[in-house]
N, C-alpha and C positions, 0 to 999 in steps of 0.2 A: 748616563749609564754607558757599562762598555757591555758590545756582544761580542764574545768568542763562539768558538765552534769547537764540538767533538764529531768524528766519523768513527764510528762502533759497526763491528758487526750486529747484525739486527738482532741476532737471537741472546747478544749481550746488552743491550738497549738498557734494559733494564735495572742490570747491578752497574753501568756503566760510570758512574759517580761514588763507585764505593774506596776504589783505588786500590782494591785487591790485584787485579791486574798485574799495577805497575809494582808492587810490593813481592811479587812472585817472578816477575820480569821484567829487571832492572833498567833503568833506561841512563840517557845524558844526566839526569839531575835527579835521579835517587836512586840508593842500593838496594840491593836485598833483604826485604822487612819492611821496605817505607812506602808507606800508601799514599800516593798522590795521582791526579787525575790532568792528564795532558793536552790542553786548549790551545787553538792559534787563534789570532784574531782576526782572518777572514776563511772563508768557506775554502780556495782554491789553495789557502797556505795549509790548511787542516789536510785536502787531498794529495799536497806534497808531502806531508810527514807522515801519512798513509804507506803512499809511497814507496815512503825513502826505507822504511821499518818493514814491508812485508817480504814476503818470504820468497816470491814469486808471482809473477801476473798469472798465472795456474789458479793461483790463492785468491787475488782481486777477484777473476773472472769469475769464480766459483761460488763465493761466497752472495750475501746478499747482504748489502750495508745500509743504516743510517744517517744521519747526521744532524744532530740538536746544538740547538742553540744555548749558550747562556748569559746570563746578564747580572751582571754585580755592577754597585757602585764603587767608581774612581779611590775611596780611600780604604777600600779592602783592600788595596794594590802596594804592593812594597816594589819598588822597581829599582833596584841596587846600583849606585853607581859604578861597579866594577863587578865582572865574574871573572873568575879563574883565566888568565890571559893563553890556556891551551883550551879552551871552551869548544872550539870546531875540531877538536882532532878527531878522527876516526881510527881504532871505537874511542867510544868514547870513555876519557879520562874518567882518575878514579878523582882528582880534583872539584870537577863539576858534580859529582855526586855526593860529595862530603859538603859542599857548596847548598847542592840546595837537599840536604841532610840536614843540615846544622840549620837551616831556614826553617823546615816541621820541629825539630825538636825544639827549635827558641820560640816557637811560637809566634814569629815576628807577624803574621800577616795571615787571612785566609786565602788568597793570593799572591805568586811569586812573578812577576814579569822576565822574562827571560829571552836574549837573541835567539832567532831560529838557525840552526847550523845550514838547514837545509837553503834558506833562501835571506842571503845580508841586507839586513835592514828592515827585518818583519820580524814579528816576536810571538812568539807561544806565551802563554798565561799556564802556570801549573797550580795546584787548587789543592789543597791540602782539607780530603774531608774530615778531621779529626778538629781542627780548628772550630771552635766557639762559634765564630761569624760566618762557617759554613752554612749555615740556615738561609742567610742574609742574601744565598746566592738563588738566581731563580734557576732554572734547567726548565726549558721550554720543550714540546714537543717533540717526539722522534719523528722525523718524516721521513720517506725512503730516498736512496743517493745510489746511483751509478755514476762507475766510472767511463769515460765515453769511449767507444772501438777503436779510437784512434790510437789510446795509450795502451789498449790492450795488444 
């Protein structure tokens, strides 16, 4: 089994797997409309893409966050041998969003594997809840996550 990580604000903990979200605020690998849910595969790569997306440490420090786990098996994973060769550009291309666009609408996988812009050689997992074998995936416990004084 693989575990990814989400870091939500707490008081979204809950709808945090609906991928309203991201369908409302477009990100690297989908557009405007498309609901998909944005996983890294360890805890400290989750609070880089934290991070790298908020608004302000005003915002981190203010807020009060979680972080769940989740756990699907190895062949809900589509892991693409190529993405769009502008994949790290900031912002981010409309390329990578037609990319994994075209990935929820083919319905290839309940699972997208994807490079992390933020940190080379670490990958996000993105999670398409509309896919059939979304069930399949667990989402374990919210538990509470600071970010530590240092970064703030």
């Amino acid at each position: 089994m693989i575990t990814a990580w989400r870091i939500v604000k707490a008081p979204l903990s809950a709808t945090a797997f609906d991928g309203e979200g991201a369908a409302k605020f477009p990100g690297r690998w989908n557009s405007l409309g498309t609901r998909v849910v944005y996983t890294a595969e360890n805890r400290s790569l989750a609070a880089l893409e934290v991070l790298a997306n908020a608004g302000s440490k005003d915002e981190l420090a203010k807020a009060a966050w979680n972080i769940i786990p989740i756990r699907f098996d190895p062949h809900l994973v589509f892991s693409p041998a190529r993405v769009p060769a502008n994949w790290r550009e900031v912002p981010a291309p409309d390329s990578t969003r037609s990319f994994g666009g075209g990935w929820c609408i083919k319905g290839t996988s309940a699972v997208l594997k994807v490079p992390s812009a933020v940190t080379l050689g670490e990958f996000c997992y993105m999670l398409n809840p509309l896919h059939s074998d979304f069930a399949k995936i667990e989402i374990g416990p919210a538990e509470a996550f600071t970010f530590h004084a240092r970064i703030m």
